[in-house]
N, C-alpha and C positions, 0 to 999 in steps of 0.2 A: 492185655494187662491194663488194669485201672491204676491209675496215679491222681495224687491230691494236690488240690492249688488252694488259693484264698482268692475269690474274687470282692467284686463291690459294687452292692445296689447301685443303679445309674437313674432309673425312674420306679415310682411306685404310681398304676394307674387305676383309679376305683373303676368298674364296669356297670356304671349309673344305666345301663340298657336290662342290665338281668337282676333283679328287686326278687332276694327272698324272706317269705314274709316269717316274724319267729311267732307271731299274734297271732289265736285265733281269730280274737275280734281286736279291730283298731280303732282307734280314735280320730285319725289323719291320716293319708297315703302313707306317709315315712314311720308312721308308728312302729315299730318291731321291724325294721326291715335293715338287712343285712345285705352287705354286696360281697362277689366275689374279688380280687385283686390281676393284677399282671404284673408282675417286677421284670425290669431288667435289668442282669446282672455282665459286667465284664472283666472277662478272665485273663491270665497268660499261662499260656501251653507251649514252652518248648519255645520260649523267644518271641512267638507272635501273638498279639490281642485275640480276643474272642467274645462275642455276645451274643449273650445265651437268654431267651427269657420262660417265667415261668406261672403257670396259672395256680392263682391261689383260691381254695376255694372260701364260698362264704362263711365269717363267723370263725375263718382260720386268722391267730395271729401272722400279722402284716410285718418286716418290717424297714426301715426307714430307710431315706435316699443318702449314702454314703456308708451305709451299713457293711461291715465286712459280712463275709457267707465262705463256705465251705463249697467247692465245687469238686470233684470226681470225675474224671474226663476218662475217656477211654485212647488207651496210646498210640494207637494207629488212626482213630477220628477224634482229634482234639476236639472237634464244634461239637461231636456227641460228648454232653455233658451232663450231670445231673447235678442241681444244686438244693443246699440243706442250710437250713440258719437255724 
């Protein structure tokens, strides 16, 4: 059975190694170019902490370090979690 928490961004990481381009033609390397994200978020499930993190992709809103979020755990693997902002 799924159960809801409220966790909170702890880090937001850009992934400056993976560059997608939205240009066909650019003007500079960074012209049009979009990264994807990492956030880490941590929860409480049943008394104990948990950090969960999550791949954002490119061009998807990001959002900020302290941010509340919506997490979904499952009640028998709290660390399995799914998170939503």
């Amino acid at each position: 059975m799924n159960r809801e928490t409220k966790g909170r961004v702890l880090s937001v990481a850009k992934q400056w190694w993976l560059k997608v381009n939205t240009k066909p033609v650019r003007m500079h390397a960074l012209d049009g170019a979009v990264f994807p994200h990492i956030i880490k978020v941590q929860y409480t499930a049943d008394g104990k902490m948990y950090t969960k993190r999550k791949w954002i992709s490119a061009g998807a809103p990001v959002p900020v370090e302290g941010q509340g979020v919506r997490v979904i755990y499952d009640e028998s693997k709290p660390q399995k979690a799914k998170v939503f902002f």
